[in-house]
DSSP file (Angstrom, degrees, kcal/mol; ACC not computed):
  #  RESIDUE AA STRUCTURE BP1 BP2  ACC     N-H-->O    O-->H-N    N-H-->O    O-->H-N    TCO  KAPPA ALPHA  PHI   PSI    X-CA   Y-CA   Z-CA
    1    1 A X              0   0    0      0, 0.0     2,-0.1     0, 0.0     6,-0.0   0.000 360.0 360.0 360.0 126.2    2.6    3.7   34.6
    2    2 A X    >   -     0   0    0      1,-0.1     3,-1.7     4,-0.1     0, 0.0  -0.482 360.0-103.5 -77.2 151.2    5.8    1.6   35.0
    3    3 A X  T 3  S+     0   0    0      1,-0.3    -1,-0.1    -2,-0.1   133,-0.1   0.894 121.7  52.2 -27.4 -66.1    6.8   -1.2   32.7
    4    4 A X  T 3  S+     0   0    0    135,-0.1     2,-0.3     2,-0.1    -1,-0.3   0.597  83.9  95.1 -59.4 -31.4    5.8   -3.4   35.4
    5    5 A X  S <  S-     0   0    0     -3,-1.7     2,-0.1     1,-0.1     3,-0.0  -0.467  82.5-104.0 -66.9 126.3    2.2   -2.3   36.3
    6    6 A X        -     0   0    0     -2,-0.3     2,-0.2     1,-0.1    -1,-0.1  -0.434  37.8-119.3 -76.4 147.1   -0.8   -4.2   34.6
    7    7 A X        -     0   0    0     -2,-0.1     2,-0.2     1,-0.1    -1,-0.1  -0.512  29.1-154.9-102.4 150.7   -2.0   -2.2   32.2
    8    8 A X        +     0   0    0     -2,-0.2    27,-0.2    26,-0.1     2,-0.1  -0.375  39.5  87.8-130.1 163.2   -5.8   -1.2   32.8
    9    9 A X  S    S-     0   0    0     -2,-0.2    26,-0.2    26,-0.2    28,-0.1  -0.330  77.0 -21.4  98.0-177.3   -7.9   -0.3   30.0
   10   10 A X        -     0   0    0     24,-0.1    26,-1.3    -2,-0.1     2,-0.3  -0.057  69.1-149.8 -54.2 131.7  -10.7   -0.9   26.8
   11   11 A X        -     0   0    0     23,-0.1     2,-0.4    24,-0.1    23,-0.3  -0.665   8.3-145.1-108.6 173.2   -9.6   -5.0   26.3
   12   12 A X  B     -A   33   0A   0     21,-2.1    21,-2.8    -2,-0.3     2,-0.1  -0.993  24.5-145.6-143.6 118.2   -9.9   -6.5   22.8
   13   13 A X    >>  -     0   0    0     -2,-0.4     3,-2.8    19,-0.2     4,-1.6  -0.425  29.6 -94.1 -97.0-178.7  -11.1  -10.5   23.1
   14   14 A X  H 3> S+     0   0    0      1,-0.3     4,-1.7     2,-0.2    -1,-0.1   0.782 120.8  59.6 -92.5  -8.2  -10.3  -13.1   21.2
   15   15 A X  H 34 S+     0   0    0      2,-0.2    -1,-0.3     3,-0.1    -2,-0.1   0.472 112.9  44.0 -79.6  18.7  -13.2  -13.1   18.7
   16   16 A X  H X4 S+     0   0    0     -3,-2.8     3,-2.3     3,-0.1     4,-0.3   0.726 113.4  55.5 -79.4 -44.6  -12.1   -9.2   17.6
   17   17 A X  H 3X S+     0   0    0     -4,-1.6     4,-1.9     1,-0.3    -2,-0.2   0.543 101.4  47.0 -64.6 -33.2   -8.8  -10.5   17.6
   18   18 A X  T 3< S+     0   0    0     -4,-1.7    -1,-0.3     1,-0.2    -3,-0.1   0.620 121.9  47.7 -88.2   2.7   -9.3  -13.6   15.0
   19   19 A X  T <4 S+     0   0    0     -3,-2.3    71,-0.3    -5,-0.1    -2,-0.3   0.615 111.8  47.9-101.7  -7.5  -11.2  -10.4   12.9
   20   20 A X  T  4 S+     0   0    0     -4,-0.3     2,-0.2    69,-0.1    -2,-0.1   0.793 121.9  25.8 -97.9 -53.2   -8.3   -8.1   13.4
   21   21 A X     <  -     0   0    0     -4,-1.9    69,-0.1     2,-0.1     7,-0.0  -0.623  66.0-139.7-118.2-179.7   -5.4  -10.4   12.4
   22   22 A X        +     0   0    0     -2,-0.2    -1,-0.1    73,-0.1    -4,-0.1   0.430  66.0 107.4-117.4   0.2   -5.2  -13.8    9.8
   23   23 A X        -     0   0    0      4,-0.1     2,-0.2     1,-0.0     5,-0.1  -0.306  52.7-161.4 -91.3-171.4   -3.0  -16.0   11.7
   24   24 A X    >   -     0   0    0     -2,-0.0     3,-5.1     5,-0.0     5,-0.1  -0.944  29.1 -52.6-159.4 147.3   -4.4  -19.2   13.4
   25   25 A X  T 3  S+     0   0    0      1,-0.3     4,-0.0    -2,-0.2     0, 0.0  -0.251 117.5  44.3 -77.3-172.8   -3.9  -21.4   15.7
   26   26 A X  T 3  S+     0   0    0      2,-0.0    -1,-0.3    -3,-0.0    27,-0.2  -0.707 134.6  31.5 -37.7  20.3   -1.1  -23.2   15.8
   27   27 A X  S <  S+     0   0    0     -3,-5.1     2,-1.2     1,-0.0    -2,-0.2  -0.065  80.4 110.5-128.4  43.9    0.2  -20.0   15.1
   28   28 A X        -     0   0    0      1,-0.1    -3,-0.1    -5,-0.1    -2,-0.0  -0.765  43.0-175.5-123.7  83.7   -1.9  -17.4   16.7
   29   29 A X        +     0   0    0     -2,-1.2     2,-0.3     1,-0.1    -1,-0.1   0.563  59.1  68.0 -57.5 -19.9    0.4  -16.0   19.6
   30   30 A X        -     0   0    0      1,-0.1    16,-0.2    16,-0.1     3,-0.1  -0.909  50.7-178.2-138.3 106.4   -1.7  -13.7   21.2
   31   31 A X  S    S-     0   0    0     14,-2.0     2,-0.3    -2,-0.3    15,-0.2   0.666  75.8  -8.9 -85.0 -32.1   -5.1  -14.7   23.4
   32   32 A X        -     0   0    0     13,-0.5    13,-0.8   -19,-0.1    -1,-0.2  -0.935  60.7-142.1 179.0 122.4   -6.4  -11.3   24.4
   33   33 A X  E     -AB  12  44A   0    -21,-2.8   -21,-2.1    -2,-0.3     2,-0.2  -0.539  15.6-172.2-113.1 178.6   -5.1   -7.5   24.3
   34   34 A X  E     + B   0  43A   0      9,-1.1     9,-1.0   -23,-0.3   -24,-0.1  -0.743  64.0  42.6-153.4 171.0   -5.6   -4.6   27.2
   35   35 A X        -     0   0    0     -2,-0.2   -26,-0.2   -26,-0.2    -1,-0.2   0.780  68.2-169.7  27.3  46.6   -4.7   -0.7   27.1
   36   36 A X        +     0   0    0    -26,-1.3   -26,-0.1     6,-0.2     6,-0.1  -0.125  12.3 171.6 -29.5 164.6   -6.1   -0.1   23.4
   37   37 A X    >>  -     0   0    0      4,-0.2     3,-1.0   -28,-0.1     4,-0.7  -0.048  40.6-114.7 163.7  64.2   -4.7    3.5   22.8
   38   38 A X  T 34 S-     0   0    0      1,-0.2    44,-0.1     2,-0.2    47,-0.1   0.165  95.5  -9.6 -30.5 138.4   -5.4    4.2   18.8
   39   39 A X  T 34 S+     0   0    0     42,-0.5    -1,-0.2     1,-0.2    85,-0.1   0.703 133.7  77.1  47.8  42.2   -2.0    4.5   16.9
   40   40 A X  T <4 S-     0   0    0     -3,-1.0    81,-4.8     1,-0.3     2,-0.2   0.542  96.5 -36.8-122.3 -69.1   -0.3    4.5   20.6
   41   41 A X     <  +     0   0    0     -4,-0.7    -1,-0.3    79,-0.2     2,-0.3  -0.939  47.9 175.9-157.1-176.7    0.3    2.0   22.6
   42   42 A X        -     0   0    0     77,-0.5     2,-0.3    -2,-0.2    77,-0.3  -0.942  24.2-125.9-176.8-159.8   -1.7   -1.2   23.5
   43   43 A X  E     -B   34   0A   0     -9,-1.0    -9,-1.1    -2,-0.3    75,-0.2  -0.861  21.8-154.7-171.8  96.0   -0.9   -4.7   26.0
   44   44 A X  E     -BC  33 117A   0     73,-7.0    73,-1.8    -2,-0.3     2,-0.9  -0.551   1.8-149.2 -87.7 161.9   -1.0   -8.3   24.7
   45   45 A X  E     - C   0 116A   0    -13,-0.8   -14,-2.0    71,-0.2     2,-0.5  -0.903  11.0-173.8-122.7 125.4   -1.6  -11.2   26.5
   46   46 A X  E     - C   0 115A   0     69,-2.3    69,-1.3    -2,-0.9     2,-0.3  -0.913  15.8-152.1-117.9 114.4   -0.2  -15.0   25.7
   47   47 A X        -     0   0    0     -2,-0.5     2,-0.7    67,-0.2    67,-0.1  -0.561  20.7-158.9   4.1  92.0   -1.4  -17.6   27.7
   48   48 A X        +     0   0    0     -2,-0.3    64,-4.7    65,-0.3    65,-0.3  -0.899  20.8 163.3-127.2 126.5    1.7  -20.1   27.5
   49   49 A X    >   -     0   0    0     -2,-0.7     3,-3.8    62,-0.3    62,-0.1  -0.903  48.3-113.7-135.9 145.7    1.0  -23.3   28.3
   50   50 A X  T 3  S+     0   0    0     -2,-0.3    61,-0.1     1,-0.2    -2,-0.0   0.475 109.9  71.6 -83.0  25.2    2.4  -26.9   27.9
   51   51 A X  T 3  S+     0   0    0      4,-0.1    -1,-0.2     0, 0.0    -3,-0.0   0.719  76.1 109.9 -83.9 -33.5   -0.1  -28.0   25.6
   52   52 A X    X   -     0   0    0     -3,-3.8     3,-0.5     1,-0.2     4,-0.5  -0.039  69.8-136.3 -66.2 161.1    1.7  -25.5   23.1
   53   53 A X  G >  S+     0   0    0      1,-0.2     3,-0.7   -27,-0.2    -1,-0.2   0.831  94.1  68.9-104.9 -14.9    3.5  -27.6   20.3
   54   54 A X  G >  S+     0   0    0      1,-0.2     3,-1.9     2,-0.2    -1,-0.2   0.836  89.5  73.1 -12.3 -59.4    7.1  -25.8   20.0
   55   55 A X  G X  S+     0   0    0     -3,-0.5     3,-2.5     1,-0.3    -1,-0.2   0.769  77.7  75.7 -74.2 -53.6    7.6  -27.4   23.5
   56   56 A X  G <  S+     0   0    0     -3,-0.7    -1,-0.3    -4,-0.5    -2,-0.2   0.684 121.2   6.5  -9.2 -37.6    7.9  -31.0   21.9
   57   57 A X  G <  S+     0   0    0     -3,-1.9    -1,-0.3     1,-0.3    -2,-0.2  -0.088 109.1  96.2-154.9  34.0   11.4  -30.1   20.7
   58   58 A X  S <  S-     0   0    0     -3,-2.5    -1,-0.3     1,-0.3     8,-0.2  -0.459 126.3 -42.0-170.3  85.7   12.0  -26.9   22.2
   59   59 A X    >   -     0   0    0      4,-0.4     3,-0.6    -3,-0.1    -1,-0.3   0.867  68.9-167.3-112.4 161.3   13.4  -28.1   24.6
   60   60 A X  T 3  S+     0   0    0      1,-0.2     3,-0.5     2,-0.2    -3,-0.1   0.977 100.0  41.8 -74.6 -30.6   11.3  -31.8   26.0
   61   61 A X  T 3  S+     0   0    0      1,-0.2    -1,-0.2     0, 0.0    -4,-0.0   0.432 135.4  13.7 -89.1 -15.5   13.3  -31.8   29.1
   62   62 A X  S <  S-     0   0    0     -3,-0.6    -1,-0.2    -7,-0.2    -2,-0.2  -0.136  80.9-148.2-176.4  84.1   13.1  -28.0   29.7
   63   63 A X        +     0   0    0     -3,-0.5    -4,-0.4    -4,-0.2    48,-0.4  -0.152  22.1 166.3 -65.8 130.1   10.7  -26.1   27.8
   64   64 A X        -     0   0    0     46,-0.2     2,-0.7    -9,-0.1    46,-0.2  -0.924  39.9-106.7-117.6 141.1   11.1  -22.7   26.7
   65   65 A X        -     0   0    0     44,-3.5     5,-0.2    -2,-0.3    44,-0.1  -0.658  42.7-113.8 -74.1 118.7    9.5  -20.5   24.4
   66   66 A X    >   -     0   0    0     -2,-0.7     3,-0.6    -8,-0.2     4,-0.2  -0.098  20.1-128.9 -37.7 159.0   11.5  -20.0   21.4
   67   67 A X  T 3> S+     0   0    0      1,-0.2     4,-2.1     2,-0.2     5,-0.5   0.717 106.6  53.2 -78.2 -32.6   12.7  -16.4   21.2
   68   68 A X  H 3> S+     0   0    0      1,-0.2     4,-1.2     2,-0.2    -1,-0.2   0.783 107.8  52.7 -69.5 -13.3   11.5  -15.9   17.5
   69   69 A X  H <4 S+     0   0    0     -3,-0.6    -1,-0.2     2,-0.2    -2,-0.2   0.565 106.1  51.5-112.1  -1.6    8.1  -17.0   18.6
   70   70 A X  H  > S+     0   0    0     -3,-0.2     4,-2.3    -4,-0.2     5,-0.2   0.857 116.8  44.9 -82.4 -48.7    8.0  -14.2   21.8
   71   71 A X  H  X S+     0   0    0     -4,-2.1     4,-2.0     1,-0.3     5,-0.2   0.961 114.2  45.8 -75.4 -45.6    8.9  -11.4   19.0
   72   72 A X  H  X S+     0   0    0     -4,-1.2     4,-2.7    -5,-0.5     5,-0.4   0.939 112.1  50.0 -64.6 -33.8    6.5  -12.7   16.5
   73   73 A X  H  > S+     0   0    0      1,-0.2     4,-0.9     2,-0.2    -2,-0.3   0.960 108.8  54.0 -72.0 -28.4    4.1  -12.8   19.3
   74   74 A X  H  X S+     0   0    0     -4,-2.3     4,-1.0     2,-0.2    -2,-0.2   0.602 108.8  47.7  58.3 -79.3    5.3   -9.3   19.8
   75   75 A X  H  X S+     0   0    0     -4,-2.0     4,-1.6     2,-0.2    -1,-0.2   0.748 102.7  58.5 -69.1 -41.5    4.4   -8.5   16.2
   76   76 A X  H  X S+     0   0    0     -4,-2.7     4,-2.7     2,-0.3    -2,-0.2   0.844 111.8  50.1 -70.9 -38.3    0.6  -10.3   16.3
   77   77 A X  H  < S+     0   0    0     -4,-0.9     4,-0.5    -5,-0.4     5,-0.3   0.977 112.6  42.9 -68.5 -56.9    0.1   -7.4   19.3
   78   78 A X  H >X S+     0   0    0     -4,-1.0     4,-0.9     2,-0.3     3,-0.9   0.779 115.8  46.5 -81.2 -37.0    1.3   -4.8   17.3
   79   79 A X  H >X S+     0   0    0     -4,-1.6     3,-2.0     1,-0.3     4,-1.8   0.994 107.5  59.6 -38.4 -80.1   -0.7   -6.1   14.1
   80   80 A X  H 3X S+     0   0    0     -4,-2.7     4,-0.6     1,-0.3    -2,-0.3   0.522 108.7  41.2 -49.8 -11.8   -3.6   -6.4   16.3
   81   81 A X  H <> S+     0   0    0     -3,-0.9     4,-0.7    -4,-0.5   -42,-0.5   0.557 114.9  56.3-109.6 -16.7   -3.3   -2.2   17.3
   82   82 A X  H <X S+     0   0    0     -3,-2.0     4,-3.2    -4,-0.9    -2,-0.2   0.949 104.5  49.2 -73.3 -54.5   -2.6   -1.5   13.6
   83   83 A X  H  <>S+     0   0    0     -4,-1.8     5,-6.7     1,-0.2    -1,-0.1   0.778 119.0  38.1 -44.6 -42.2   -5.6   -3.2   12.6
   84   84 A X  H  <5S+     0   0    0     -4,-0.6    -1,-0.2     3,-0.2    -2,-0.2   0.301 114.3  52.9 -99.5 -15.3   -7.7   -1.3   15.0
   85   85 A X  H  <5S+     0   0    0     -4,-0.7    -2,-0.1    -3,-0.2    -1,-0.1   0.826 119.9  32.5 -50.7 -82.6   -6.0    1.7   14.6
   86   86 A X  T  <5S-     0   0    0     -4,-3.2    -2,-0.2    -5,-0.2     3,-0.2   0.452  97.2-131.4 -63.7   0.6   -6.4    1.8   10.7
   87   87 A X  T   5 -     0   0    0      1,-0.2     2,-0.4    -5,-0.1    -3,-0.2   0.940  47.7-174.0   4.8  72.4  -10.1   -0.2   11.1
   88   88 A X      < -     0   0    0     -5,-6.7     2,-0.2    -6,-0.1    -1,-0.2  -0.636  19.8-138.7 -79.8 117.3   -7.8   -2.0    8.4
   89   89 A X        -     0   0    0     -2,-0.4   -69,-0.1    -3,-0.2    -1,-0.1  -0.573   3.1-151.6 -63.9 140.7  -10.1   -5.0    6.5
   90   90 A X    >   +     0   0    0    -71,-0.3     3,-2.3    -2,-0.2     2,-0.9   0.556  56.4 122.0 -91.5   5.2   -8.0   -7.7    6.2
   91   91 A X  T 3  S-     0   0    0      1,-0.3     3,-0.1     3,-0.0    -2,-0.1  -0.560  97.5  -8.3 -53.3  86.8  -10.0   -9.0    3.0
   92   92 A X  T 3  S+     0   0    0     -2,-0.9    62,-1.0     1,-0.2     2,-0.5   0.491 129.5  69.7  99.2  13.0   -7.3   -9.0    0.7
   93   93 A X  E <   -G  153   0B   0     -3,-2.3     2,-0.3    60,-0.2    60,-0.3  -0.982  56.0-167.2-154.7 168.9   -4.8   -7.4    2.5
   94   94 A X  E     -G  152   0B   0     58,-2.6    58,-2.8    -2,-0.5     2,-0.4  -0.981  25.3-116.2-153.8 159.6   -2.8   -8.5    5.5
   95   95 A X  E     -G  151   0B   0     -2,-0.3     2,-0.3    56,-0.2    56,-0.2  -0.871  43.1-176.4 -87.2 130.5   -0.1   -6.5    8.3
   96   96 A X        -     0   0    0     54,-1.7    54,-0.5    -2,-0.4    -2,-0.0  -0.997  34.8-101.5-126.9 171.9    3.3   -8.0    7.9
   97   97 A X        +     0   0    0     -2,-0.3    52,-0.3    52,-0.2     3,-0.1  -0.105  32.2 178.6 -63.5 152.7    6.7   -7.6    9.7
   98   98 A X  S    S-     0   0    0     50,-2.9    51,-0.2     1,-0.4     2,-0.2   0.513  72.0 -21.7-131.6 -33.0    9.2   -5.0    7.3
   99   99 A X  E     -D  148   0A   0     49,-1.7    49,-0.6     2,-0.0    -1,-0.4  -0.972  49.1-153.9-163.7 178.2   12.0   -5.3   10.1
  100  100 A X  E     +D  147   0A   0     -2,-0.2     2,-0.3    47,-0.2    47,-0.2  -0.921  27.3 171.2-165.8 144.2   13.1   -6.1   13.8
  101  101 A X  E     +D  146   0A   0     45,-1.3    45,-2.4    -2,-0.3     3,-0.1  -0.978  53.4  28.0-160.0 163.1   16.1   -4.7   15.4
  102  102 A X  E    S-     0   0A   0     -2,-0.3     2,-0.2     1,-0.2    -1,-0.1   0.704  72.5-174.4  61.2  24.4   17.8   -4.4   18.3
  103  103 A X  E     -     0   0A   0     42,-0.1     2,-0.4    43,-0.1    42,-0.2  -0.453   1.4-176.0 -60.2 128.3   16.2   -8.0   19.8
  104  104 A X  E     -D  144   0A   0     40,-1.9    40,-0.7    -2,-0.2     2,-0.4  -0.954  11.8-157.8-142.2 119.2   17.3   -8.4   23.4
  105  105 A X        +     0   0    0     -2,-0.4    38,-0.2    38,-0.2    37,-0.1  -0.596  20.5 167.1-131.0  96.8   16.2  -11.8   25.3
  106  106 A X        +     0   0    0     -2,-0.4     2,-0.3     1,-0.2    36,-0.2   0.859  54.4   9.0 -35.8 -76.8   16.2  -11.3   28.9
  107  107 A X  S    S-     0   0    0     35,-0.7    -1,-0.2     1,-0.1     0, 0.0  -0.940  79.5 -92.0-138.7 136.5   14.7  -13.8   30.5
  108  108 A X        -     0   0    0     -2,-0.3     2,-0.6     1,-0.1    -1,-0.1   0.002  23.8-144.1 -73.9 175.2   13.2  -17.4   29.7
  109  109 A X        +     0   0    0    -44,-0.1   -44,-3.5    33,-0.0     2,-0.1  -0.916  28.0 174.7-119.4 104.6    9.5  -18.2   28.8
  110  110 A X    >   -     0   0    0     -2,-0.6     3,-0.5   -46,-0.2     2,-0.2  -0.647  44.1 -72.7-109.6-175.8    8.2  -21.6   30.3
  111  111 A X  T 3  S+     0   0    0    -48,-0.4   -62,-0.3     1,-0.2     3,-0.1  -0.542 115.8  34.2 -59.3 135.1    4.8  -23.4   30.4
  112  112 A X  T 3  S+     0   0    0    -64,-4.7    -1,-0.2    -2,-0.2   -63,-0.2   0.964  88.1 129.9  44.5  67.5    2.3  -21.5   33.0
  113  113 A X    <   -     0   0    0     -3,-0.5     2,-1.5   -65,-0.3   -65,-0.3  -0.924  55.2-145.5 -58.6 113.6    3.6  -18.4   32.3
  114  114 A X        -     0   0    0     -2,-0.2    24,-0.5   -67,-0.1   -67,-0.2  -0.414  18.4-153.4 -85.7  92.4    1.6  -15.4   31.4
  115  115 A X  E     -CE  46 137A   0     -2,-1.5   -69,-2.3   -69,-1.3     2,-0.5  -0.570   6.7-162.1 -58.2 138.9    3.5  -13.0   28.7
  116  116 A X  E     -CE  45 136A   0     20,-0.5    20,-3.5   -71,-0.2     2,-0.6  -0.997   5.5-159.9 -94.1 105.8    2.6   -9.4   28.7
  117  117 A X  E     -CE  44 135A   0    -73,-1.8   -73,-7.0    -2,-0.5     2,-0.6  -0.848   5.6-167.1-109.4 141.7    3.4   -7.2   25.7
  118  118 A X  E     - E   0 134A   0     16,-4.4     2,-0.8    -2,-0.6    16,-0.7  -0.778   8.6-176.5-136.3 111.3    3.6   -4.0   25.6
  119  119 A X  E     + E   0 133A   0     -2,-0.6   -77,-0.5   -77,-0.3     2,-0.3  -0.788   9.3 180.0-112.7 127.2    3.7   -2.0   22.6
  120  120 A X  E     - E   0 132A   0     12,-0.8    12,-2.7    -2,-0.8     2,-0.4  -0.750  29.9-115.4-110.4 150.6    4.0    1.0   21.9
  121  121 A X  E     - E   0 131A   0    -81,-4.8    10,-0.2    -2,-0.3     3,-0.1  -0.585  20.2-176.0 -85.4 140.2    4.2    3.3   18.2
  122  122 A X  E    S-     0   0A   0      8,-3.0     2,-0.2    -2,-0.4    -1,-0.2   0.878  74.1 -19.1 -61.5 -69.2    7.5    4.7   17.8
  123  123 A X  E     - E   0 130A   0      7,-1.3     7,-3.8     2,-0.0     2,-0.3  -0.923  63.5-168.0-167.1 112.4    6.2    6.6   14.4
  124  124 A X  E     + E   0 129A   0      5,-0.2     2,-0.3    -2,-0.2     5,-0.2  -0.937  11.0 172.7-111.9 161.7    3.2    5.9   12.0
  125  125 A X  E >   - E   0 128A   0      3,-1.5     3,-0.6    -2,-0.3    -2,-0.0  -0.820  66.2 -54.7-157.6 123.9    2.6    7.3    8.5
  126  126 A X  T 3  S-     0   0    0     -2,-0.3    -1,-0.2     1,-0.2   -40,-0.0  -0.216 124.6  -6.2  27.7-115.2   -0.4    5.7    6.8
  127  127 A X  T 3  S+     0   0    0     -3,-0.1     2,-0.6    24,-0.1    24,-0.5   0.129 117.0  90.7-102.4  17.1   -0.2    2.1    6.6
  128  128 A X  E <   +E  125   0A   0     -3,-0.6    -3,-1.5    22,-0.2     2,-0.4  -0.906  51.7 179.6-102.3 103.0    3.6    2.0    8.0
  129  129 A X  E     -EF 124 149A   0     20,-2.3    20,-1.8    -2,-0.6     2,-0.4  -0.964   9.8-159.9-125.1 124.5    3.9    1.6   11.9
  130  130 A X  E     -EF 123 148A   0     -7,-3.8    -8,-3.0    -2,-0.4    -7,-1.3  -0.923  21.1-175.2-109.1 142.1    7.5    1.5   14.1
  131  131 A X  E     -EF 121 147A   0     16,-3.9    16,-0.8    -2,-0.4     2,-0.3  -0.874  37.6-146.7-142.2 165.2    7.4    0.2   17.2
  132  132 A X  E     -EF 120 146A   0    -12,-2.7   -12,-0.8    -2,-0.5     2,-0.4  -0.899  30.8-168.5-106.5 155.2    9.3   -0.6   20.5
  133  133 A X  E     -EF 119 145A   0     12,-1.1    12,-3.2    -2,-0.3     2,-0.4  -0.955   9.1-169.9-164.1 115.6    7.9   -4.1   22.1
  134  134 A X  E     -EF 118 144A   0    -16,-0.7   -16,-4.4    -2,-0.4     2,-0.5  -0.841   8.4-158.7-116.8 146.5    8.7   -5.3   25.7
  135  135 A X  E     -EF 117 143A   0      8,-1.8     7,-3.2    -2,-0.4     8,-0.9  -0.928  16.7-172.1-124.4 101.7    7.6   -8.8   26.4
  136  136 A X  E     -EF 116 141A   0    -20,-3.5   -20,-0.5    -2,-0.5     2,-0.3  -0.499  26.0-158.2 -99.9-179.7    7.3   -9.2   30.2
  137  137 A X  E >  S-EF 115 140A   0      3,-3.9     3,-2.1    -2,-0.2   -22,-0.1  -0.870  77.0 -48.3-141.3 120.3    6.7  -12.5   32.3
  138  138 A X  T 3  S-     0   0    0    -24,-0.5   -22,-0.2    -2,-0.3    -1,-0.1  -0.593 128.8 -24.7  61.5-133.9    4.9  -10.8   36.4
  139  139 A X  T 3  S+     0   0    0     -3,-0.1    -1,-0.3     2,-0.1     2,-0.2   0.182 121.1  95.2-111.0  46.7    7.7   -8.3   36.7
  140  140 A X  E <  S- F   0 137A   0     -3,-2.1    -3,-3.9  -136,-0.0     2,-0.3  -0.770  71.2-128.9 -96.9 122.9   10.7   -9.5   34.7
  141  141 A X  E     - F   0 136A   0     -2,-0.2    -5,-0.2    -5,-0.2     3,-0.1  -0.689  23.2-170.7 -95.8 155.8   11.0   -8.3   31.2
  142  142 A X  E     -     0   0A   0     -7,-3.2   -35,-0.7    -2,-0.3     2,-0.2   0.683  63.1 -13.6-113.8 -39.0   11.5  -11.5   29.2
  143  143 A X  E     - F   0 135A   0     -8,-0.9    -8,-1.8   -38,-0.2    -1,-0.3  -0.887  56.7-171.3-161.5 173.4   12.4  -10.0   25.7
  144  144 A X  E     +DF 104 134A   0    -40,-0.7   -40,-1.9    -2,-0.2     2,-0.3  -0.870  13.2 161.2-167.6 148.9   12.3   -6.5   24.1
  145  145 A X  E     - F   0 133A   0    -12,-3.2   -12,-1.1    -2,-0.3     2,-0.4  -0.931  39.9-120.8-159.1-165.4   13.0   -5.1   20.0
  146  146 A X  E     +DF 101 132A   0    -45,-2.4   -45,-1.3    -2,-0.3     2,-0.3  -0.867  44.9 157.9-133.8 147.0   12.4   -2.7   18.0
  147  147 A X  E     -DF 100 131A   0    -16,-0.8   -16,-3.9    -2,-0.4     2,-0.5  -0.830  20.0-155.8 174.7 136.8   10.2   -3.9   14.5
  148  148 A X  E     -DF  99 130A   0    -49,-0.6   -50,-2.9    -2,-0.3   -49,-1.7  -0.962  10.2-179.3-119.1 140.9    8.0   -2.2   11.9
  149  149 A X  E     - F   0 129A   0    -20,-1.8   -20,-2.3    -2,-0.5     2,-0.2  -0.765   6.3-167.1-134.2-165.8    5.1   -3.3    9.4
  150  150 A X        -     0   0    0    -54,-0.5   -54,-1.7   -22,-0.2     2,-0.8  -0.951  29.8 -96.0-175.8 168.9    3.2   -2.1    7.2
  151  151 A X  E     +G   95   0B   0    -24,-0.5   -56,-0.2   -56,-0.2     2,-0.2  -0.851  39.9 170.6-108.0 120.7    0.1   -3.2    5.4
  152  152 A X  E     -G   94   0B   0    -58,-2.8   -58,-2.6    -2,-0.8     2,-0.1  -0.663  31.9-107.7-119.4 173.5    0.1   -4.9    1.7
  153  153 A X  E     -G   93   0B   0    -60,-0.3   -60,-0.2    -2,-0.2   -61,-0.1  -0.342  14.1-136.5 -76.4 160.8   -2.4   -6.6   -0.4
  154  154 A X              0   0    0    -62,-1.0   -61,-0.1    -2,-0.1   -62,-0.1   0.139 360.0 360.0-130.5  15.7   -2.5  -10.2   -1.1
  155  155 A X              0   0    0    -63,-0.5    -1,-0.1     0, 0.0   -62,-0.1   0.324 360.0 360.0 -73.1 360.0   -3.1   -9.8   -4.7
């Protein structure tokens, strides 16, 4: 399947999704994931809309999605295949970012745009996952990095 072909497979809605990961809105980047593929690959979907509250001051006159807030959404994808991967509880313990590298922002993100991420694992070993993460918008990729997490306690 090329970058550019929508990806087909087992979908994950967004009531697995608020059991899978802890964030919330206003910070809950990712509405629905596609191509589940345990401790492989998987396909997020954001919904971006001008409703979203960044867009106040970023920018009023010509809203974009910040770039930090495409790679964290990125991250919520990749969380979200970790969880389900690991059938990690998140009662007492939560996925968070350990690095990002090699961030590349292509192309802008505006309101009524649909992001597609698509992530795939690089390398896991237990609770440790690396991964590569392309952020498209149709078929223009929009962003891409490189980023690992890993799973801790919140004791």
């Amino acid at each position: 399947m090329s970058d550019e072909t929508p990806a087909v497979g087992p979908a994950i809605e967004m009531q697995e999704i608020l059991t899978r990961i802890p964030h919330r809105f206003p910070f809950l980047l990712i509405d629905r994931a596609e191509d589940y593929q345990p401790h492989k690959s998987i396909t997020g979907i954001k919904c971006v809309t001008m409703n979203e509250p960044y867009f106040q001051g970023h920018f009023p006159d010509n809203p974009v999605m910040p770039g930090v807030l495409i790679v964290e959404a990125l991250g919520q994808t990749g969380a979200v295949l970790m969880s389900k991967s690991l059938n990690a509880d998140i009662e007492g313990r939560t996925i968070l970012f350990i690095s990002v590298d090699n961030c590349r922002f292509r192309a802008p993100v505006r309101p009524g745009d649909v992001l597609r991420m698509k992530v795939e694992v690089i390398r896991h070993r237990s609770d440790l996952f690396k991964f590569h993460g392309k952020a498209f918008v149709n078929d223009k990729i929009a962003a891409e990095c490189d980023f690992a997490a890993m799973v801790v306690s919140t004791h």
